[in-house]
N, C-alpha and C positions, 0 to 999 in steps of 0.2 A: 512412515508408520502412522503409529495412533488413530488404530480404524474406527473407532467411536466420533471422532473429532471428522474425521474426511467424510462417514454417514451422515452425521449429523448436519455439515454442512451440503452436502450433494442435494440430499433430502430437501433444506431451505430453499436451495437454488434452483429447482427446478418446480417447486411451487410454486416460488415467487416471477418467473419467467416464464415465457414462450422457450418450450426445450425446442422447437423448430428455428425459432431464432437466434440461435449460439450453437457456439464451436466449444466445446467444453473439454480440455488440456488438466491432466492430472498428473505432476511428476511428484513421482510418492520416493522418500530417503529410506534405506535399510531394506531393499529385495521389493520383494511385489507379492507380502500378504495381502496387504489393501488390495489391491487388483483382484488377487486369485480368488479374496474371500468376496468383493464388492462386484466385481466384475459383468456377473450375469445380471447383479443388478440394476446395473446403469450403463448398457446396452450404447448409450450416446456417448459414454465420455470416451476421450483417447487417452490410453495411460501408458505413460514411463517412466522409467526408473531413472532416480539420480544416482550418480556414482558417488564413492565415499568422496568426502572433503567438500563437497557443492557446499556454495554459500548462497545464501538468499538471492545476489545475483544472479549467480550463473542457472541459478535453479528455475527462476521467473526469464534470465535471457533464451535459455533452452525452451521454455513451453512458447513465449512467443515466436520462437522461431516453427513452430508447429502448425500456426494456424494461418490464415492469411486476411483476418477481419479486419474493416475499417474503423473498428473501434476495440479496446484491448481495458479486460477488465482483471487489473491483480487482487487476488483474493486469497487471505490468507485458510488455513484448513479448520482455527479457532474461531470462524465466524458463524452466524445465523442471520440469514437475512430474512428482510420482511418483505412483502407483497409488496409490487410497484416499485422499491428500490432505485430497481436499475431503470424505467423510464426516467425518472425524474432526475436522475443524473443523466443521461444521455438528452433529457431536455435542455440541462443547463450547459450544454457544450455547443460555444456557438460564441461567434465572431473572434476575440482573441484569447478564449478558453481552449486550453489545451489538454488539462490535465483536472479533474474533476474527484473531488474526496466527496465521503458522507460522512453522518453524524454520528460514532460509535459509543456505542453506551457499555459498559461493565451490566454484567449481569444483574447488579447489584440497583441498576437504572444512573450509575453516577456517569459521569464522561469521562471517557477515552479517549477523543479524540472530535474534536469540532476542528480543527485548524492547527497549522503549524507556524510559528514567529519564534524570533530569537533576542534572547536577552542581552542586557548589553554588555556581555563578552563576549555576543558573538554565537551563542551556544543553541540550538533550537531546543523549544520543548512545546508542550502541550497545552494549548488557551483552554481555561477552564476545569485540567484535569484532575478527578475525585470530585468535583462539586456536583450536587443534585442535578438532574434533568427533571425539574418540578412545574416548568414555565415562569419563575423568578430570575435565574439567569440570562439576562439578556441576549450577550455572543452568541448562547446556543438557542435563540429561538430566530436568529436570523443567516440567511444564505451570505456570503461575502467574498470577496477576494484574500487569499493568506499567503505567507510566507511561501510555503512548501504544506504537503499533504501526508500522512501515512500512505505506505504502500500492503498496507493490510487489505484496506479496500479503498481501490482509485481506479478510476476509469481513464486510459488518456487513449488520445487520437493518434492511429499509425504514422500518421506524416510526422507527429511529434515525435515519438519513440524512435523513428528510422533519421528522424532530424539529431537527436540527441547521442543517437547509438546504443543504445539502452543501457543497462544498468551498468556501472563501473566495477568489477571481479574483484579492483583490489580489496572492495571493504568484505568481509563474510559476514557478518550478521548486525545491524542499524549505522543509521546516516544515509547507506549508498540512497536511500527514497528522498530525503530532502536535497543532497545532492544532484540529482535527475532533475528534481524541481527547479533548483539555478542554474542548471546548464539549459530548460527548455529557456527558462525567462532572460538567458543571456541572448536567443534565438528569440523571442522577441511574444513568445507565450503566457498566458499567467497559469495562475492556480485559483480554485475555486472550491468552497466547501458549499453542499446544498445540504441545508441544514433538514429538510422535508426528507430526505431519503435515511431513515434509520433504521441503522443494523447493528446488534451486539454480537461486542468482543469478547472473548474469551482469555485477556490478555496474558501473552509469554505462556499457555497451554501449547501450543505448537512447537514453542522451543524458548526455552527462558534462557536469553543471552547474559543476564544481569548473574547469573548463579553459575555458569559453564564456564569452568578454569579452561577449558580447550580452546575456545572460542571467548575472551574478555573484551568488555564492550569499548577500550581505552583507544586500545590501539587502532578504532573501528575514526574514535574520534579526534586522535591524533594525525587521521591520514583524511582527515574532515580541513582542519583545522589548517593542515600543511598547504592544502588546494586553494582555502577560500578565507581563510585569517589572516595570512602571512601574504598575502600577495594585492592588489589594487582590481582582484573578481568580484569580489564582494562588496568593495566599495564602487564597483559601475553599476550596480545591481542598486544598490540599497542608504550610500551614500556613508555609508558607516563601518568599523570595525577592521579596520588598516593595521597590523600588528604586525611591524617588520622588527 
């Protein structure tokens, strides 16, 4: 659903890009208003419908399986992006970059999203998040290596994704993206924010996990936690957070 949200970003997307240079994949949840009313619009995207119960996995593993590009950009329906974006991430993908975040900002200009690392329980969260994007912040005026990435907007490379098997169905909605990230980096990948590519989020506008008793973000990170806390994954990876 939410056709204001899927216009608004079609709209971004195809300013901001070569529309000859993409394959543009839209599975829209709850029927196919989006489609019927957006459709004549945007003539290049290919659109399907998710069935009830699709969780962010299966939702993003269904669209990739639509396309055949050598490089796969997830993008959430609550974004806007900016002109040039996507070169400048598809520049920094190169030698053992595999998976490529950008800089998201809250409407508000605060961050959403520069990077992902986890505190020392183990837990990921957000470097920098709610603090100004004023040019005082250091992290977010520079590109780096992170933990793991949101999968709101990430570019990663087909060899990686068909390396990893793409997303994991068990979680329905957050983690399964930073999980993806330590199973490329178990395969021998990193992760990479380019702080130069920025685009704003519109965050939990597309579906607020934190507030839907149907979908509770707990269980997303108790089956986080059972994978790569409890076992010696995380410790090959990162050298820390062994919890037997």
């Amino acid at each position: 659903g939410k056709l204001a949200l899927v216009r608004q970003c079609l709209r971004s997307l195809f300013a901001s890009h070569d529309p000859a240079d993409m394959e543009v994949v839209v599975i829209e949840g709850g029927g196919t208003q989006v489609q019927d009313t957006l459709g004549k619009d945007f003539p290049a995207v290919q659109w399907f419908a998710a069935e009830d119960g699709w969780g962010f996995s299966k939702i993003n593993n269904e669209a990739v399986g639509y396309t055949s590009a050598p490089n796969i950009l997830l993008l959430n329906n609550d974004t806007i992006l900016r002109k040039g974006f996507l070169e400048k991430m598809l520049a920094a993908m190169q030698n053992d970059i595999g998976i490529v975040g950008a800089k998201l900002l809250h409407l508000d200009g605060t961050i959403q999203h520069i990077g992902i690392v986890f505190d020392t329980d183990g837990v990921p969260g957000h470097v920098g998040y709610g603090i100004k994007d004023d040019g005082t912040y250091n992290p977010a005026m520079r590109s780096d290596y992170y933990d793991a990435v949101t999968f709101a907007c990430a570019l990663i490379r087909r060899d990686v994704w068909d390396a990893v098997g793409g997303l994991d169905e068990a979680y329905h909605f957050n983690y399964e993206d930073v999980d993806f990230c330590l199973k490329a980096r178990e395969k021998g990948y990193r992760c990479w924010v380019e702080s130069t590519a920025t685009i704003t989020h519109l965050e939990n506008k597309s579906f607020d996990v934190r507030s839907n008793k149907a979908n509770p973000l707990w269980p997303n990170l108790k089956i986080f936690r059972d994978k790569w806390l409890t076992t010696d994954r995380m410790a090959k990876i990162t050298g820390q957070w062994v919890r037997k």
